[in-house]
C-alpha positions in Angstrom: 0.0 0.0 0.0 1.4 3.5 -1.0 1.9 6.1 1.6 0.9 9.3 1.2 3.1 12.5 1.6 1.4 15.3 2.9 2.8 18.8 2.9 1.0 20.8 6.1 1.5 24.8 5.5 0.6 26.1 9.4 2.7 27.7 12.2 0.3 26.4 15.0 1.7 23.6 16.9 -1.7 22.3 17.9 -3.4 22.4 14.6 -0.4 20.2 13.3 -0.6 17.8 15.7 -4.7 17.3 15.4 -3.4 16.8 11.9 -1.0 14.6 12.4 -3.2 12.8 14.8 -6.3 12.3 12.6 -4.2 11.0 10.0 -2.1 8.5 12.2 -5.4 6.7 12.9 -6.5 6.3 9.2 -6.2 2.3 8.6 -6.9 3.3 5.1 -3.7 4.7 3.8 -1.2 5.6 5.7 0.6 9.1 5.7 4.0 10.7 5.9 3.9 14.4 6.9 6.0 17.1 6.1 6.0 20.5 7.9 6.4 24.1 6.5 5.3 27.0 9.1 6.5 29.6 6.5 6.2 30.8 2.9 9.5 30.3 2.1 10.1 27.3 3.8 7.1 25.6 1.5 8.0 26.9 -1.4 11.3 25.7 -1.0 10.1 21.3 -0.2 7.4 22.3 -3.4 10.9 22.7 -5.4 12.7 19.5 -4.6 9.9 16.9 -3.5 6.5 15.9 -5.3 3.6 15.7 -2.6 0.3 14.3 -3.0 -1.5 16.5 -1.1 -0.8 20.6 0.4 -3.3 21.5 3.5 -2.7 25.0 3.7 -3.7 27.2 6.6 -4.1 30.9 4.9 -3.8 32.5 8.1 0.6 32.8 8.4 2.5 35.4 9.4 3.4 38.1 7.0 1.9 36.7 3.6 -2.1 36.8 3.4 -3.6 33.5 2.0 -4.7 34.5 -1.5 -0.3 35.8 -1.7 0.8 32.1 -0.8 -1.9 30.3 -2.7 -0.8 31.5 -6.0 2.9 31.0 -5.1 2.2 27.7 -3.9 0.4 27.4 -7.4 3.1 28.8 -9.6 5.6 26.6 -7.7 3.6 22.9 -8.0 0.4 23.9 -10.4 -1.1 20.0 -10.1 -0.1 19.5 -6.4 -4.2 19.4 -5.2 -4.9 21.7 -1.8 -6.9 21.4 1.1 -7.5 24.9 2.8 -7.9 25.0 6.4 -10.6 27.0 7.5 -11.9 28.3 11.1 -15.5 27.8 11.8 -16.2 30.6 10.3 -14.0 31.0 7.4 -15.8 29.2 4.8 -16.8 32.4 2.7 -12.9 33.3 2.9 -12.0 30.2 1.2 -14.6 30.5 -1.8 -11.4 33.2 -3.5 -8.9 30.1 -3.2 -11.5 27.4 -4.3 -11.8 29.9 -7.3 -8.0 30.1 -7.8 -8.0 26.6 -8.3 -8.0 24.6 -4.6 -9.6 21.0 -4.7 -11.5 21.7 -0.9 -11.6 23.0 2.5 -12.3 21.7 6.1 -12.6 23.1 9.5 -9.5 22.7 11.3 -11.7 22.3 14.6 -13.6 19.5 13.3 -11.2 17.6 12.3 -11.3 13.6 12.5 -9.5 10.6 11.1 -12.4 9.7 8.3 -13.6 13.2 7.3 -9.9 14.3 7.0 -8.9 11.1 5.0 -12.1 11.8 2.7 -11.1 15.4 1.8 -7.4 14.2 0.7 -8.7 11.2 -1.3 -11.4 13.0 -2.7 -9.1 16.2 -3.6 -6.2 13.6 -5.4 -9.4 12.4 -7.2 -10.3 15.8 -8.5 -7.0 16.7 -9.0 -6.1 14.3 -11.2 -9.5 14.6 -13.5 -7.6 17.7 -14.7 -4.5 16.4 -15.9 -5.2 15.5 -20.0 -6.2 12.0 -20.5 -3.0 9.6 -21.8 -5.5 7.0 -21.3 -9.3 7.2 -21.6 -11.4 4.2 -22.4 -14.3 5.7 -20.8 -13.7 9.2 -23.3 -16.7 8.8 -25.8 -17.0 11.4 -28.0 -19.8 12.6 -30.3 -19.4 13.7 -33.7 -22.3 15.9 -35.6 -21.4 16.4 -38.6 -23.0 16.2 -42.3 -20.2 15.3 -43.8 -19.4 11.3 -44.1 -16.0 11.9 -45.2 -15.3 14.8 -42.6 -16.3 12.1 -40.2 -14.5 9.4 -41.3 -11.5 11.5 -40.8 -12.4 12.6 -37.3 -12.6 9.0 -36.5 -9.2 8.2 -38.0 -7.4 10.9 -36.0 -9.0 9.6 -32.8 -7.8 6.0 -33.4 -3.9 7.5 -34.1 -4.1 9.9 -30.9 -2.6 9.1 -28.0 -5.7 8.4 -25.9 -8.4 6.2 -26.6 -12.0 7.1 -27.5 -15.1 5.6 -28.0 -17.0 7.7 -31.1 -20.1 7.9 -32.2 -22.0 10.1 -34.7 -24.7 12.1 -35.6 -25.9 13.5 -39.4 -28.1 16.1 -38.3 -28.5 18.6 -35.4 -32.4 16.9 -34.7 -30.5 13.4 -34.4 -27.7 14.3 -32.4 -30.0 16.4 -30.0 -31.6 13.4 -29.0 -28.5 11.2 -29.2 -27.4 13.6 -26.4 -30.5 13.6 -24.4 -30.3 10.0 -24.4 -26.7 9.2 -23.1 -24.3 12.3 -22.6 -21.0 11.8 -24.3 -17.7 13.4 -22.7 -17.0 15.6 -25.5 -18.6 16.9 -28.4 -17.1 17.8 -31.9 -20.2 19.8 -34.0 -19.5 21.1 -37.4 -20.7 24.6 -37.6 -22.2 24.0 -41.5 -25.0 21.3 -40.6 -28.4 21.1 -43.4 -31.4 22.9 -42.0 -29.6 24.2 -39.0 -26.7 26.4 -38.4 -24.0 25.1 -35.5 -24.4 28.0 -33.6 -27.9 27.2 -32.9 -26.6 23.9 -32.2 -24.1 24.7 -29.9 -26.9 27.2 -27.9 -29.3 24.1 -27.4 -26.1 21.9 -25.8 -24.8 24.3 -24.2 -28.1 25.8 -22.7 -29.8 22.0 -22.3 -26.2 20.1 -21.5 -24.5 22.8 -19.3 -21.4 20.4 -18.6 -20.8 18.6 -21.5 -18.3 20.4 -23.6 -18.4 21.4 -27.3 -15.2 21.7 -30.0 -16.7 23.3 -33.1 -15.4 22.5 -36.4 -15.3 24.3 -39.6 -13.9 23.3 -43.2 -12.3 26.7 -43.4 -10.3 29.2 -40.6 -13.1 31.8 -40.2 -12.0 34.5 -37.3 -16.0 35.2 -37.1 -16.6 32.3 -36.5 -14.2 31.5 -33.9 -15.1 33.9 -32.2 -19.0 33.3 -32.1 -18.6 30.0 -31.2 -16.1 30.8 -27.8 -18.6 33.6 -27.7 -21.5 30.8 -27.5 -20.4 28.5 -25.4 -17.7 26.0 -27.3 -14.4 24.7 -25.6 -12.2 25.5 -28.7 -12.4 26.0 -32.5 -10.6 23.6 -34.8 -10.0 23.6 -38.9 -10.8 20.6 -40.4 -7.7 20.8 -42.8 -5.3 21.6 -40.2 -6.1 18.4 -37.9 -3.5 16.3 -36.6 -4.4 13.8 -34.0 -2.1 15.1 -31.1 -3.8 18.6 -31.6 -7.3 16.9 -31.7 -6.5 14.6 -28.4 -5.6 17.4 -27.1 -7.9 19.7 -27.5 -10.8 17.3 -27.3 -8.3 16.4 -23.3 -8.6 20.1 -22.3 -12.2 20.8 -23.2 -13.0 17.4 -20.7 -11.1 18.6 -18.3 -12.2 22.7 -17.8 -16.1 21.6 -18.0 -15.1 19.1 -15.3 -13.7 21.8 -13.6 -16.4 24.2 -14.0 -18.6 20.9 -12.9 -17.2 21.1 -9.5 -16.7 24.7 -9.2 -20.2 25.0 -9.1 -20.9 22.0 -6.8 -18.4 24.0 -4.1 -19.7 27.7 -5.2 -23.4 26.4 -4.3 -21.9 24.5 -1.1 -20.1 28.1 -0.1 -23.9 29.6 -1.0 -25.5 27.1 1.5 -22.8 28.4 4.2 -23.2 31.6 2.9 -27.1 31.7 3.4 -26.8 29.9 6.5 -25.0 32.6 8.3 -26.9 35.5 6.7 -29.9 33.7 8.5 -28.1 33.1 12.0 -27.2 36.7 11.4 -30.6 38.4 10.8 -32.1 36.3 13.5 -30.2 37.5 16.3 -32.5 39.3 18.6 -30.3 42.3 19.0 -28.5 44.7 16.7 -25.3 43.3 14.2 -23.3 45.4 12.3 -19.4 45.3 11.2 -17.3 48.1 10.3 -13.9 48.6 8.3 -11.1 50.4 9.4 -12.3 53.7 8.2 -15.3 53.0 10.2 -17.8 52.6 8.0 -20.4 50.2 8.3 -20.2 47.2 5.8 -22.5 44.8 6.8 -25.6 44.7 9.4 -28.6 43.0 10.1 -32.5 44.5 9.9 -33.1 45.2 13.3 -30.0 47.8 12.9 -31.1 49.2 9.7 -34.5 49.9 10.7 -33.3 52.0 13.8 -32.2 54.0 10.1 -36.2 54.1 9.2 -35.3 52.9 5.8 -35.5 49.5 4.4 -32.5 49.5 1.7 -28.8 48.5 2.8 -27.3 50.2 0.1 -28.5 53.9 1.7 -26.2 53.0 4.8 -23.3 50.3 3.5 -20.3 52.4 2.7 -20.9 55.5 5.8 -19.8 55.9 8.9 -23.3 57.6 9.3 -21.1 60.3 11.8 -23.6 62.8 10.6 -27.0 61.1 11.6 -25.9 61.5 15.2 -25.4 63.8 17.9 -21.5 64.7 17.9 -21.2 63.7 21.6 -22.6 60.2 21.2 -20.2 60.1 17.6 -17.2 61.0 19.9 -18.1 58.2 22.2 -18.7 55.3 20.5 -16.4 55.9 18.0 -13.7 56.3 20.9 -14.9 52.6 21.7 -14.7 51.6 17.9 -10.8 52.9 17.8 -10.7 50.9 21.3 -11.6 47.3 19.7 -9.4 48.2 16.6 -6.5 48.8 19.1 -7.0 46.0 22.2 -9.4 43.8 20.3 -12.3 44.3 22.1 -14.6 46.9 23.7 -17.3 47.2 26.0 -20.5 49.7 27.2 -23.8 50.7 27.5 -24.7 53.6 25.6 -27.7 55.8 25.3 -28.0 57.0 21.8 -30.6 58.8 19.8 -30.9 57.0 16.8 -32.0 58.5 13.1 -35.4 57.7 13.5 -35.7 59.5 16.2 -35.5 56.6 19.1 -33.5 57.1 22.2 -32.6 53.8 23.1 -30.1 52.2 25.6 -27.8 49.8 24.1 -25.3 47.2 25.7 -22.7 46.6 23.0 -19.9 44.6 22.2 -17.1 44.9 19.1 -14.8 42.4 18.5 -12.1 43.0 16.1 -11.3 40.1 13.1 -9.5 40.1 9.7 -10.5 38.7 6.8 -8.9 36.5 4.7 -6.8 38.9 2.9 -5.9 40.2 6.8 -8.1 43.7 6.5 -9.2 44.1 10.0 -13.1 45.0 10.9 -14.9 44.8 14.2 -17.9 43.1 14.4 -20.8 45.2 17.1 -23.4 43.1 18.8 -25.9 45.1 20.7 -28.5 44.3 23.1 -31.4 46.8 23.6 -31.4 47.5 27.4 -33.7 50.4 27.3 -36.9 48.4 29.0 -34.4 47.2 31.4 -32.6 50.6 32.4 -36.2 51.8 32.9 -37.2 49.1 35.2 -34.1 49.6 37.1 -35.1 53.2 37.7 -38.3 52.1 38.8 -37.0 50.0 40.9 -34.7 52.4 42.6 -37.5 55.0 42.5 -39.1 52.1 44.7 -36.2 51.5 47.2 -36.1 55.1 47.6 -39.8 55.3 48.6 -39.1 52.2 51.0 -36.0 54.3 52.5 -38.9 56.7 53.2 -41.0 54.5 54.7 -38.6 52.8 57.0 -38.0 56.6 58.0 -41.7 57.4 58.8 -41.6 54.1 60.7 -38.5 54.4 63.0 -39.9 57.9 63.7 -42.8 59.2 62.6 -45.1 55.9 63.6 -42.9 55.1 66.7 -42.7 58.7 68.2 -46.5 58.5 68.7 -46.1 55.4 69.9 -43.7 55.9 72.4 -46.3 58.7 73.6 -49.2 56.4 74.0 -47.0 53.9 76.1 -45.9 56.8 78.5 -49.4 57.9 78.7 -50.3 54.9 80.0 -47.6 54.1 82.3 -48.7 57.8 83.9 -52.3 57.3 84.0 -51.5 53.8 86.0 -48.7 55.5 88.1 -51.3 58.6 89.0 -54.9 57.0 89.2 -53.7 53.1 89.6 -55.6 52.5 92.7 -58.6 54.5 91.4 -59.1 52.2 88.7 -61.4 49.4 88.5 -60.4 45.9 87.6 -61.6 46.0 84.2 -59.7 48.9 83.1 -56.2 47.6 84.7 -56.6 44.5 82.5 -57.9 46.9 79.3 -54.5 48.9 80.2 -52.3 45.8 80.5 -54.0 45.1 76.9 -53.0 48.6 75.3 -49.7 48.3 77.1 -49.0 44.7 75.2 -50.1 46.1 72.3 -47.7 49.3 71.9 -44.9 46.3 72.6 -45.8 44.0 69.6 -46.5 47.3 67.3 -43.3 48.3 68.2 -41.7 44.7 67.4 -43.7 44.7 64.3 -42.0 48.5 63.5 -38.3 47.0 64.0 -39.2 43.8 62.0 -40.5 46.2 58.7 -37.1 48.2 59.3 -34.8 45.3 59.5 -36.5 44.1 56.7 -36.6 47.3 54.4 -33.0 47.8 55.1 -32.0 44.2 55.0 -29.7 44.6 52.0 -27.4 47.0 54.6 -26.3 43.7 56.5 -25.3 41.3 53.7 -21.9 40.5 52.7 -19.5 38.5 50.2 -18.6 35.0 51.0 -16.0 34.1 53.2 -15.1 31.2 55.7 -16.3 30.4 58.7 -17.3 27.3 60.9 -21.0 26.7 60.5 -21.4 24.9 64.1 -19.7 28.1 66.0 -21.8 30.6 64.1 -25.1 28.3 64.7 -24.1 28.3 68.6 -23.3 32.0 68.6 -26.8 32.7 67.0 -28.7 30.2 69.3 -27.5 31.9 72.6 -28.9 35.5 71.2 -32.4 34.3 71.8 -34.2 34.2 74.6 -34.6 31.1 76.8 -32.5 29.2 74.5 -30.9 27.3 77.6 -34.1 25.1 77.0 -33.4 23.7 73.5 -30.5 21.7 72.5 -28.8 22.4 69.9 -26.7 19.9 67.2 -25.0 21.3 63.9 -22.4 19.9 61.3 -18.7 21.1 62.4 -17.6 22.0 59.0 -15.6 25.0 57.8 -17.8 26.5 54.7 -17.1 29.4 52.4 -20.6 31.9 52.4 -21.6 35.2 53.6 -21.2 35.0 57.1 -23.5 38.3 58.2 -26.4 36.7 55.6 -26.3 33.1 56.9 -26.6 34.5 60.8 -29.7 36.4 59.6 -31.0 33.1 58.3 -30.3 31.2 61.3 -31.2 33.7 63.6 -35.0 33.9 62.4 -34.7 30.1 61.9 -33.9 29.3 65.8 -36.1 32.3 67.0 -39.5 30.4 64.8 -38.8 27.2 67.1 -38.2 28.7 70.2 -41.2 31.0 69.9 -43.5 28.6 68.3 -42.6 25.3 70.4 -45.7 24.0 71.6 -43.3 22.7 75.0 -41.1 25.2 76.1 -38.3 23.1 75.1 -36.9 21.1 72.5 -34.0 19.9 70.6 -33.1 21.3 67.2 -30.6 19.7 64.7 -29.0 21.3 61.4 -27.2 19.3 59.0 -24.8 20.8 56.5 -24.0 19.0 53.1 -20.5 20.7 50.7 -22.2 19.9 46.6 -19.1 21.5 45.5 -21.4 24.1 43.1 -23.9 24.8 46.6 -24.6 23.9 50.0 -27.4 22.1 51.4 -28.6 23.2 54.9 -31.3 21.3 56.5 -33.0 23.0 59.6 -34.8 20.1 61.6 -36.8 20.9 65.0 -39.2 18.5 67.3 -41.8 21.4 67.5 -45.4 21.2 66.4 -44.2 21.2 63.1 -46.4 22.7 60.0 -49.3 21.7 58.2 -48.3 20.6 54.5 -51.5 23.3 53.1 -49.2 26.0 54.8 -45.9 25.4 53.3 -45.8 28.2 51.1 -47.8 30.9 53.4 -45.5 30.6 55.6 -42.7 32.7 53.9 -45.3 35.2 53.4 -44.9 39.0 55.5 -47.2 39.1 58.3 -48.5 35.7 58.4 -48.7 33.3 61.1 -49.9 30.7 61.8 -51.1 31.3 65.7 -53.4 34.9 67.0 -50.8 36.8 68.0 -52.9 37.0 71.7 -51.3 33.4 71.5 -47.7 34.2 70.4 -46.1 37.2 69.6 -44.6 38.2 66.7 -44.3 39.7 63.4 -45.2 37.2 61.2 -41.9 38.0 58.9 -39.2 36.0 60.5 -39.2 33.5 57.8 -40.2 35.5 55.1 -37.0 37.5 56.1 -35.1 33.8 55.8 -36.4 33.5 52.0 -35.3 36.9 51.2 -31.5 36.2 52.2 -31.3 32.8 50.2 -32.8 34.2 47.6 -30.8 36.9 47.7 -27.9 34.9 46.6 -30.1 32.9 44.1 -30.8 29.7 46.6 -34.0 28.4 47.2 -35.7 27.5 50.8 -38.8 25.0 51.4 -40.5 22.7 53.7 -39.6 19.2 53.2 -42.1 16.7 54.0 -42.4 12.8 54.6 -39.1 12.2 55.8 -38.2 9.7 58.9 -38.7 12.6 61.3 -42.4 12.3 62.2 -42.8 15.8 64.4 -41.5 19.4 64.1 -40.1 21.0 60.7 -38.0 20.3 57.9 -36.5 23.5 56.2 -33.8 22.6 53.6 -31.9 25.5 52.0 -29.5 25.4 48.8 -27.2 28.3 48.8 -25.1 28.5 45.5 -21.3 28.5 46.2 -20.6 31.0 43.1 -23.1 34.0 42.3 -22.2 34.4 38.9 -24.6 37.4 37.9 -24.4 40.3 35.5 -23.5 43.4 36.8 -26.6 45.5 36.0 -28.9 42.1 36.8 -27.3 41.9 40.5 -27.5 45.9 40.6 -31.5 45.4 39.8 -31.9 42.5 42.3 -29.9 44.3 44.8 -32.1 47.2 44.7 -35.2 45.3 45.3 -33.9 44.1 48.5 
């Protein structure tokens, strides 16, 4: 079995090695690689070796890739090439596949059987191109009127240094349908035939049998002629008196061989139009706005969601501007200081407000990315996302926080200084008339006085919970068991509940997770339907989140209240019965989903009495700027 010698053209180490790799596995064939990471270096293995096949990555230093094609060309003109294209390269190699190259393949999806295919397939094609010295399967057609003219067609074709299989036809109407029935691989038409002229002839092949190519002959040299038929649609032009049989086999070679060519030109062209229309349809259905600039900054290419911010519906109106003039000068000087920005580091970033030429203000997040084409012109390519809905729910929102800022003002003084005064009122008129008083009015006093206390607890819950956002933090370690302890002994009569928790070392925000556990342990101590109790929690490391699972022996929490109880305000006892807010553990559902964990009630588990809370808290917050911004403002 013959191996193959490959010539790679690429300065990337890793792209030579996939090669190399992909290749190695073929059971087919095997290979034998060369390496050239430079022009000169190629050109210079192209002068002393033959190869069998060139992959060429366009994309090396200092030359473009249309400058080392044609070199590479001029240097080995039947070596066949496989160009090596990025994923998104495929419209750069359609000039090279016009220059002559057999193929191209994406470098990053490269495998042993697709790779293999390509070569085979582009020493196949390669080779169709090279004149026939042998061609069995060659049948030619001759039309002709002229029995002796075809005679000596057929005498030439047996002396040439191919072989051919002839047939022939003695009018246009016969060798028409000769042709319809079974195409032959070349055609020789005289341009005199009775009742038709070869020129009409040669329109109806050429227009009916696009591929099949035609070598008109005449009894005379005739520049008209000559000219009208190349001018038509023939291969060549040949006088009858001046035929040899090399000059006919090779004539009759090179016509096979360009409509061959042309034959597969067209099957890549229309493959390169599939890609080609592919992408323009990924690139008008992106939701936001596309558009790519040279490196005069003006706009070459967009999609219609940024042409109609124009108000127009043509291209061609905006292709070729930098449309400077349809904007405000300050916006100009900005973005086009982030256009020089991308050109210069590659990339650049913002959100931009911009009044567009239809007259929409709109707020845009946008992106440019610099490239370069395949001739190594640089552009940037803008992708940007309309924020304006956004940036006005974000005001909103902080409109809102501001109002709540208010409120938790008018609460920790406006509502409690009257309250304060009602309390002291109270505590005089007992201190003054106490004894005067009957019993009924000391207990309606005792009632007030009770009163003012949970309206004032309920006042500190709504401003803890207003200003809730004040008290969290980023992650960072601690022990979970010492902070659990430390937050059990800040509530009251917590000497009568035991208290278990995992000893692990974790990595959260410490001032959130007290506020959780905090409102978690004052719930069960407040709601134990004992007085005492024991209360376990159980801490599990997911490597991507935590799960914390709060278990108590209380009364526990009826299934058809599992959701009502993270409400504001609600409880599940009068508050006669037990005081309190009602927003302890909507507080807890606040925090975790502050930091985009969840909290619920589990249910059906082997403990039969008291609660089940588990929480998942996310070890990494990964949230956009602007989105954390809005969420952190509606805390």
């Amino acid at each position: 079995m013959a191996t193959r010698k490959i010539l790679i053209v690429d300065n990337n180490q890793d792209d030579i090695e996939a090669i190399q790799r992909a290749l190695g596995d073929c059971e087919a064939i095997p290979y034998e690689f060369y390496v050239a990471p430079t022009e000169e270096l190629s050109l210079e293995l192209l002068k002393d070796q033959h190869f069998d096949c060139l992959l060429l990555d366009y994309h090396l230093p200092g030359v473009s890739g249309l400058e080392l094609f044609r070199a590479i060309k001029a240097q080995a003109p039947t070596v066949p090439i496989v160009v090596l294209t990025g994923p998104t390269d495929q419209l750069m190699a359609a000039s090279l596949l016009k220059q002559g190259a057999q193929d191209y393949i994406n470098k990053f999806a490269l495998n042993s059987l697709n790779l293999h295919e390509k070569i085979s397939a582009a020493i196949e094609h390669a080779s169709a191109f090279v004149p026939r010295r042998s061609a069995l399967d060659c049948k030619v057609l001759i039309i002709d009127g002229n029995t002796d003219d075809i005679e000596a067609c057929r005498r030439l074709l047996r002396k040439a240094p191919s072989e051919y299989t002839v047939e022939h036809a003695m009018t246009g109407h016969q060798g028409l349908a000769m042709i319809a029935g079974n195409e032959p691989d070349c055609i020789l038409l005289d341009d005199s035939m009775p009742g038709a002229t070869g020129l009409d002839l040669l329109t109806n092949i050429v227009t009916n049998h696009p591929f099949v190519p035609v070598v008109m002959m005449t009894g005379q040299g005739n520049e008209s002629v000559a000219v009208n038929a190349i001018k038509f649609g023939a291969q060549d032009y040949l006088v009858k008196s001046d035929l040899k049989a090399s000059r006919l086999d090779k004539v009759i070679g090179l016509a096979v061989q360009k409509k061959q060519h042309e034959r597969q030109l067209l099957i890549k062209e229309q493959e390169l139009e599939e890609a080609h229309n592919f992408l323009e349809i990924v690139f008008q259905s992106v939701p936001g706005y596309l558009f790519v600039k040279d490196k005069d900054f003006r706009l070459v290419k967009m999609n219609d969601h940024f042409l109609h911010l124009y108000g127009v519906e043509d291209q061609n109106t905006i292709l070729g501007r930098t449309t400077f003039e349809d904007y405000d000068p300050v916006d100009v000087e900005y973005f086009l200081a982030k256009d020089k920005e991308a050109f210069a580091n590659g990339s650049s970033e913002t959100i931009e407000q911009i009044t567009f030429p239809n007259g929409e203000i709109r707020t845009l997040h946008t992106i440019k990315q610099r490239f370069n084409d395949n001739t190594g012109e640089p552009f940037i390519l803008g992708a940007a996302a309309d924020v304006t809905e956004r940036d006005l729910l974000i005001s909103k929102l902080r409109k809102s926080n501001e109002d709540l800022e208010q409120f938790a003002y008018i609460a920790s003084h406006d509502l409690k200084s009257p309250l304060n005064a009602i309390k002291k009122l109270v505590t005089w008129i007992e201190e003054d008339y106490g004894d005067q008083l009957p019993q009924g009015a000391k207990a309606h006093f005792d009632m007030i006085k009770s009163r003012s206390v949970r309206l004032g607890q309920l006042l500190n819950d709504l401003l803890a919970y207003s200003r809730l956002n004040k008290k969290l933090s980023d992650a960072e370690p601690f022990n979970f068991q010492q902070l659990a302890l430390n937050a059990h002994e800040l509530n009251a009569e917590f000497e009568r509940f035991t208290l278990v928790a995992s000893d692990l070392d974790i990595v959260l925000p410490k001032a959130a997770m007290q506020i959780v556990l905090l409102n978690l342990l004052g719930n069960t101590i407040k709601h134990h339907d004992k007085g005492y109790g024991h209360i376990q929690m159980d801490v599990i490391d997911c490597q991507s989140h935590y799960e914390i699972h709060y278990f108590d022996d209380g009364p526990g929490i009826p299934r058809e209240y599992a959701e009502k109880v993270f409400q504001m305000f609600h409880t599940l006892k009068p508050k006669d019965e037990v005081e309190g807010s009602g927003m302890g553990l909507a507080m807890v559902k606040k925090v975790v989903e502050y930091y985009q964990g969840t909290v619920e009630l589990v249910y059906g588990d082997k403990f039969t009495s008291g609660v089940h809370f588990k929480i998942v808290w996310p070890v990494h917050q990964v949230v956009n700027t602007l989105a954390h911004e809005a969420v952190y403002d509606q805390i």
